[in-house]
N, C-alpha and C positions, 0 to 999 in steps of 0.2 A: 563147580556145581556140587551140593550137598545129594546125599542116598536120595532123598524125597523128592528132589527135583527132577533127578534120572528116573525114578522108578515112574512119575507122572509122565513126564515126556516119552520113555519107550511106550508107557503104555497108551497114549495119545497118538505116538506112531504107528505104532499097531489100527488102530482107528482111521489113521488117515491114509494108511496105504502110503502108495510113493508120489508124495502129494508134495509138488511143488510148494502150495500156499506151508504146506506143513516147513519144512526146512526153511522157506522168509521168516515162519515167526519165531524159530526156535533160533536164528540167525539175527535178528533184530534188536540194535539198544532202543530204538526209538519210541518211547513210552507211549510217544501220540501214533502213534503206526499199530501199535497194539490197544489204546483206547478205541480206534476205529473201529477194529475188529467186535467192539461190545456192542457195537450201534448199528453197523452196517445190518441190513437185511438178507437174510437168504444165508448167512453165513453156518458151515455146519457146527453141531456141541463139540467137536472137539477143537477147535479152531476157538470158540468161544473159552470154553476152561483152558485151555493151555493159554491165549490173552488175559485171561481173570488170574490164573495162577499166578505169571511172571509179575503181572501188576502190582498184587498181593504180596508179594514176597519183596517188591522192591518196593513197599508200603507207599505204593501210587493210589489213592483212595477211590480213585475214580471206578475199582475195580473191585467196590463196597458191594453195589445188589446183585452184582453175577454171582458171586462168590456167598451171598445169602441164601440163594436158589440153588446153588449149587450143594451148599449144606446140605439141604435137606430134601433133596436127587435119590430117586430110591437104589443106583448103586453104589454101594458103601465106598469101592474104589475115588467117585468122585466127591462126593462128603468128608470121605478121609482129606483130600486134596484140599479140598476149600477151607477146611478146618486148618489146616498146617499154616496156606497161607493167611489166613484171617486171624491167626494170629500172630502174625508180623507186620500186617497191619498196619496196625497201629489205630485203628479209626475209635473213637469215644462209643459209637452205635454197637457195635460186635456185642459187646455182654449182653445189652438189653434184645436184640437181636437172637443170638443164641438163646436165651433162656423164654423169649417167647417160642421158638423152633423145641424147647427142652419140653414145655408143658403143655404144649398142644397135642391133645389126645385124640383130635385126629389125624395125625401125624405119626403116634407114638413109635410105630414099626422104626422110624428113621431118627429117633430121636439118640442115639449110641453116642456120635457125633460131637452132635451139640452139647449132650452132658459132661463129655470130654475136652471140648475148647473151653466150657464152662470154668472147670477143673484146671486147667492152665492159664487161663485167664485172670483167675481170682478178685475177680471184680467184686464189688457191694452187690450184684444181681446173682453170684456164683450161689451161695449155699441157699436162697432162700428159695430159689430155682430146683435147686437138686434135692431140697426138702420136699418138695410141692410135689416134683415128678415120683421119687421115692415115695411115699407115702400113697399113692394111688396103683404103685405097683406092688403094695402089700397085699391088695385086694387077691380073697380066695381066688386063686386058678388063673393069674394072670399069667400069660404067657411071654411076658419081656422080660424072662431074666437076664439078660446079657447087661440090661439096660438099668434092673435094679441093680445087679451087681456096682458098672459103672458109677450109678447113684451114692451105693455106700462107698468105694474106694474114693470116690472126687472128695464126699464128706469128710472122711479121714483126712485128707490130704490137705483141706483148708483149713481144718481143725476150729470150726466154727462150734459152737457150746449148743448154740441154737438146736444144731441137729442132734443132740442128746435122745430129744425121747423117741423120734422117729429110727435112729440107728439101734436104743431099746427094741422098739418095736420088730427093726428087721430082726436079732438076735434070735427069733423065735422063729424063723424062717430057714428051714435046715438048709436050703441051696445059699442062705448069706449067713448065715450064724457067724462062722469063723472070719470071715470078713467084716461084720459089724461087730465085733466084739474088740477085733483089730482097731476098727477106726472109734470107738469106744474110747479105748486106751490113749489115742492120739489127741484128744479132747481136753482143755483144759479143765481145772478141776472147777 
């Protein structure tokens, strides 16, 4: 089991208490025993994300829209989680997916995430997404800087040309300057 997967599961324990149902799924190879668990009714969120994680990570698709919603779950623990596995994935949907979750401004609080699976994904949806989201968080007095930051580091990091004038544009942004100057540099010419 990799750090990410312990650090999801204790903290899913912590959740479930000494919950029998918890130790079956964390015990379980059976893909279809944990796809259940995404359908059946009544069943609790942690029981749900721990079935969507393992699914996710053993790039079983079927564990595609828990792990959508899960994304963008307003606590960051569980968003980090669905981002890890969505992308192992594997599924075609995840980029366009993620970056409609990236520029949805009423969402924006949750969008950290997605701009970051964005960013590792590097899909054809990755910079024009991160441009989009960037770019509205240049506005006077927006209060997502974690989210602009993410924005300019993903940019640097796909070294897409496109984001030239928007990572200009943050330069002038004393919380990004040095970070968009950075991924500036990483920019073909």
């Amino acid at each position: 089991m990799d750090e990410e997967s312990r650090t999801v599961t204790e903290r899913l324990r912590g959740e479930a208490g000494a919950s029998r149902e918890y130790e079956e799924l964390v015990a379980t190879c059976d893909p279809d025993e944990l796809a259940e668990v995404l359908v059946s009714p009544g069943r609790p969120l942690w029981a749900r994300e721990l079935a969507a994680f393992r699914l996710g990570v053993a790039g079983d698709r079927r564990a595609f829209e828990s792990l959508v919603l899960l994304l963008n779950h307003r606590d960051a623990p569980r968003c980090a989680a669905a981002a890890y596995a969505l992308a192992r994935l594997g599924d075609p949907r995840t980029a366009r997916a993620a970056a409609a979750l990236a520029t949805n401004e009423l969402r924006v609080a949750y969008a950290l995430h997605p701009v970051r699976l964005l960013t590792e994904l590097r899909a054809p949806e990755s910079a024009p997404a991160l441009i989009t989201t960037l770019r509205r968080r240049l506005a006077p007095h927006d209060p997502y800087g974690k989210i602009a930051l993410a924005c300019v580091e993903g940019l640097g990091a796909l070294g897409d040309a496109r984001a030239r004038p928007v990572l200009t544009e943050a330069c002038g942004h004393p919380r990004l300057a040095a970070a968009a100057a950075a991924a500036l540099a990483r920019l073909p010419e």
